[in-house]
Residue, then its C-alpha position, 0 to 999 in steps of 0.5 A: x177406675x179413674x180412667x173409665x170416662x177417658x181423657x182429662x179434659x181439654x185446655x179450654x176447661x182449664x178457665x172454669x172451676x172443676x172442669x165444668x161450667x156451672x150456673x148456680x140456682x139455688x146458691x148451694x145447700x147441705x144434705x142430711x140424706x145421699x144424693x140418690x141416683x139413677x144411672x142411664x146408659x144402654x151400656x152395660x159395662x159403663x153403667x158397671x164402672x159409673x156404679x163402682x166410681x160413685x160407690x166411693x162417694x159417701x154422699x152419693x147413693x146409685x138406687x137404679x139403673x137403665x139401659x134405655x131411656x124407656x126402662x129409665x121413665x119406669x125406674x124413674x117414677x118408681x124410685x123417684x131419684x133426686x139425679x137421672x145420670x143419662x146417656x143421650x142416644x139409646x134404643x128403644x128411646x132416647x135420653x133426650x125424648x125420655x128426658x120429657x117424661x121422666x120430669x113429668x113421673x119425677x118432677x123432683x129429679x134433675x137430669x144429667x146427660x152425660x154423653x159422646x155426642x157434642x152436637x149442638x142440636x142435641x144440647x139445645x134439645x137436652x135443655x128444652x126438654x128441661x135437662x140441667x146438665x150436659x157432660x161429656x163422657x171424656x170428663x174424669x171420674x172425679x168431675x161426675x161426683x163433682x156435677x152430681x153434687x152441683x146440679x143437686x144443689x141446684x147448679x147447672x153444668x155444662x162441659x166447656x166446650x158445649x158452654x161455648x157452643x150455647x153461648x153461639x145459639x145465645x147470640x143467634x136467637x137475639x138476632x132472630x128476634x127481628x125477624x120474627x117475634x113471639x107471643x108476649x110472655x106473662x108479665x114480669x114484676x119490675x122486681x122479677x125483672x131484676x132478679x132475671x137480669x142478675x140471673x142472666x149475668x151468671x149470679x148466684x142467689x147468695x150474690x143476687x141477695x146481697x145485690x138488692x139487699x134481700x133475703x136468699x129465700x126471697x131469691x130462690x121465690x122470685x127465680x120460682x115465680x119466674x121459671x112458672x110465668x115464663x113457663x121455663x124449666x130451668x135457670x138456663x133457659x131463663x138466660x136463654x130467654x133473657x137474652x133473646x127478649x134482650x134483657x140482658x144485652x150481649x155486648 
């Protein structure tokens, strides 16, 4: 089954770990319990082959499966699983338009879009309807069980050659802000402040402890307090936020 999601990947992945690029947000963690997942593809055969490749893995427990992303809010909020694997273009409903109420069912889970579509319009959507990770289907086998155990531990992932697009809309959305500037979000704390600026800059909660010389649970509160203010869903929109509102300068 090591070819089931086609070709390795492209020379570009070879600048990051793993073939993915991953954002670290709560700076990794160990599990008592499998990572239970629920895999959504409106193919059967690939859900067969996804089932199969992470049966191998002994930390990794498929409880569910969907063919659409209708089925996958109903199986969600029956098993509540801690990773939705979902493709982004199904009948019925979609992953992305899914994505929305799979996070309202099961607020816990965390939502993978594993996919053939690298449009960016569809990224950008993936992640305001609060996706952590957008994979494209061409990764190897092994990747998949890599990401899973990533974003469960609080990372985000992204292919390499999706992270290249969003770093594009990044800089578009600074440029925007001139032209038309927003509501004033919540305030922040000088250093709530600081914490985002460390995020933006990819810091994981470990190295942004040792930056201000404070504990990583106080960290993961500061990056809580922060996504619930700014009314975010994820640390990438918070770099997405940083960037726009030019905290973080993008030279």
């Amino acid at each position: 089954m090591a070819d089931t999601f086609g070709p390795m990947r492209s020379e570009e992945a070879d600048d990051t770990d793993d073939g993915v690029l991953g954002r670290c947000l709560d700076g990794g963690s160990s599990r008592d319990e499998p990572i239970r997942v629920l895999v959504v593809d409106d193919h059967a055969l690939f859900r067969r082959g996804l089932e199969i490749v992470l049966a191998a893995e002994e930390d990794i427990q498929v409880v569910g499966e969907a063919g659409d992303g209708a089925e996958a809010v109903d199986k969600a909020a029956d098993l509540l699983p801690d990773i939705v694997l979902m493709d982004v273009r199904m009948p019925r409903r979609g992953g992305i338009e899914a994505c929305t109420s799979i996070k309202e069912v099961a607020p816990s889970a965390k939502i993978i879009m594993l996919t053939i579509s690298d449009e960016e319009a569809d990224l950008y959507d993936a992640i305001k309807a609060g996706a952590t990770g957008y994979l494209l289907k061409e990764i190897s086998t092994d990747e998949v069980a890599t990401a899973i155990r990533a974003v469960a531990d609080g990372q985000s992932q992204i292919s390499p050659s999706m992270a290249s697009k969003l770093l594009t809309e990044f800089k578009s959305m600074i440029q925007r802000t001139d032209e038309r500037r927003l509501v004033p979000a919540p305030r922040l704390t000088d250093r709530e402040l600081e914490v985002l600026k460390l995020v933006a800059t990819g810091m994981n909660n470990r190295d942004i402890a040792k930056e201000l010389f404070i504990s990583e649970n106080t960290v993961k509160n500061h990056v809580r307090n922060i996504l619930e203010k700014l009314q975010l869903h994820s640390r990438m929109e918070a770099v997405v936020y940083a960037m726009r509102e030019k905290i973080l300068e993008i030279r």
